[in-house]
N, C-alpha and C positions, 0 to 999 in steps of 0.2 A: 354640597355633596352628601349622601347618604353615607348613614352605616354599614361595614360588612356585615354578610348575611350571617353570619356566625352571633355580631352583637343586636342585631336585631333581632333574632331567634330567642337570645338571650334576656332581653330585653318583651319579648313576648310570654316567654317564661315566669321573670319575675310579674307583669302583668296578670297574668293568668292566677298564680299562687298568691296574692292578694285578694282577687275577685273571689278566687276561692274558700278560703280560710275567713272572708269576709264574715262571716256566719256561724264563723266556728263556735261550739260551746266554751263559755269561759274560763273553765276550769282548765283546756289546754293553750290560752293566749300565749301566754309567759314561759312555756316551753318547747313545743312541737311547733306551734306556729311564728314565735319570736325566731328558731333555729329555722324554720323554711325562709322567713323573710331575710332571716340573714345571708343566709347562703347565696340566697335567688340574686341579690343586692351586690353578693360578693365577685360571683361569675361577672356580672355587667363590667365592675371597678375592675375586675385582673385581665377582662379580655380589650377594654381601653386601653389598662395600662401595657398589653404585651404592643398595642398594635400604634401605640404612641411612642415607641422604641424604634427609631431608626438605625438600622447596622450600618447603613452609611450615612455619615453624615458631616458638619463641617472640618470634624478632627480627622475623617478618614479623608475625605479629598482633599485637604492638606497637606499629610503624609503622602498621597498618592503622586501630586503637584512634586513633592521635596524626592520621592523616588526616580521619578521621573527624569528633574533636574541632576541628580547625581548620576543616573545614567547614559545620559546626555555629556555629561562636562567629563564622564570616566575617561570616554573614547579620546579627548585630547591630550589625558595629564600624563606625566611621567610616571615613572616606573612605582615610585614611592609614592608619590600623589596617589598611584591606583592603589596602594594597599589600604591607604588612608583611608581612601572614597570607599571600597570594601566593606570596609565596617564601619565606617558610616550609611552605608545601602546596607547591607545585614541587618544593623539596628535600626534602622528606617524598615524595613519590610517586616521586622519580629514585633513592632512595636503596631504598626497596619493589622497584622495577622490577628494578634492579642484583642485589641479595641474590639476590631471586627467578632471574632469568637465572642467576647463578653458580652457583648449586645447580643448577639442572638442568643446565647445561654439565656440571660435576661428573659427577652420574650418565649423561649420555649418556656421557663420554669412559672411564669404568668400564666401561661396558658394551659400547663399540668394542673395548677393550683385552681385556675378555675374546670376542669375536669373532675378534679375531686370533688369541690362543691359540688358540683352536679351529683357524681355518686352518692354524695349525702342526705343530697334534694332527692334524689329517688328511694333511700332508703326513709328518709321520715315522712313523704309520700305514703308508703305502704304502712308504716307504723300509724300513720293518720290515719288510713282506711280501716287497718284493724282495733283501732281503738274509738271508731265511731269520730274522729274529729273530722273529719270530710267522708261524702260518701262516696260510693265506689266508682259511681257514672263520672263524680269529679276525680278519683283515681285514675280514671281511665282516658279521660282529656287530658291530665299530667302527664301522663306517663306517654304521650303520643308527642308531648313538644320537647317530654324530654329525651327519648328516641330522638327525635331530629338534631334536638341539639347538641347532642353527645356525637352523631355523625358529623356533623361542622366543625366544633372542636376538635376528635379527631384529623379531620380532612387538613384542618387548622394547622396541625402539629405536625403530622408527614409535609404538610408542602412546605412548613418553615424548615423542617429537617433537611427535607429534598435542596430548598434556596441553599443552606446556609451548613450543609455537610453535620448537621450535630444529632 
């Protein structure tokens, strides 16, 4: 199965800004262009790692399976049993709720992180162009994946907000 378009974008990107800087004068290897390959390298790794975080997963159907069964076994018990079962369902569902939240915090805060790269990719983009270490035509190829890619990352972040209320 393929990459979300989001990492292969991303992935097009750091391509691109290799091919580019390929040529660069020496004098900016070690700064301008060390910090675009970094960056470019970093969106790939942080939009793997949001999309390698599962919010459900075997500790949440678990919990889901143990709510369930408490629910289940509530309707027969007695009076004290149910206060019991109570919080034990209370703490069964805070503890579902939590997980749940964590993980998605998790992958939104991946996916901010690789957003700023991006932002920084564009800004030493343009410090490249005005300092002669890529020219403008390659400016201009950049800046058009990285338009794309910043709408995917976005689009990225609202629908994990939209899934997961954060």
């Amino acid at each position: 199965m393929g990459d979300l378009k989001v990492i292969g974008k991303a992935k097009e990107l750091s391509e691109l800004i290799f091919e580019v800087t390929n040529s660069s004068p020496k004098k900016f290897r070690y700064n301008i262009v060390a910090r675009l390959h970094q960056a470019a390298l970093g969106i790939v790794s942080d939009l793997y790692a949001a999309n390698d975080i599962y919010v459900e997963n075997r500790v949440t159907t678990k919990l889901k399976k143990r709510i369930s069964q408490l629910e289940s076994e509530h309707y027969f018990a007695t009076t004290a049993e149910r206060l019991y079962d109570d919080a034990k369902l209370t703490l069964a569902k805070f503890a579902l709720e939590r997980t749940m939240a964590e993980r998605a915090e998790k992958r939104l805060s991946y996916s901010r992180d690789a957003l700023l790269k991006l932002r920084e990719i564009d800004w030493l983009v343009s410090l490249a162009a005005r300092t002669q270490c890529i020219t403008r035509k390659q400016q201009e190829r950049l800046a058009r994946v990285i338009y794309e890619e910043r709408a995917l990352i976005g689009g990225f972040i609202r629908s994990e907000r939209k899934r997961f209320g954060g």
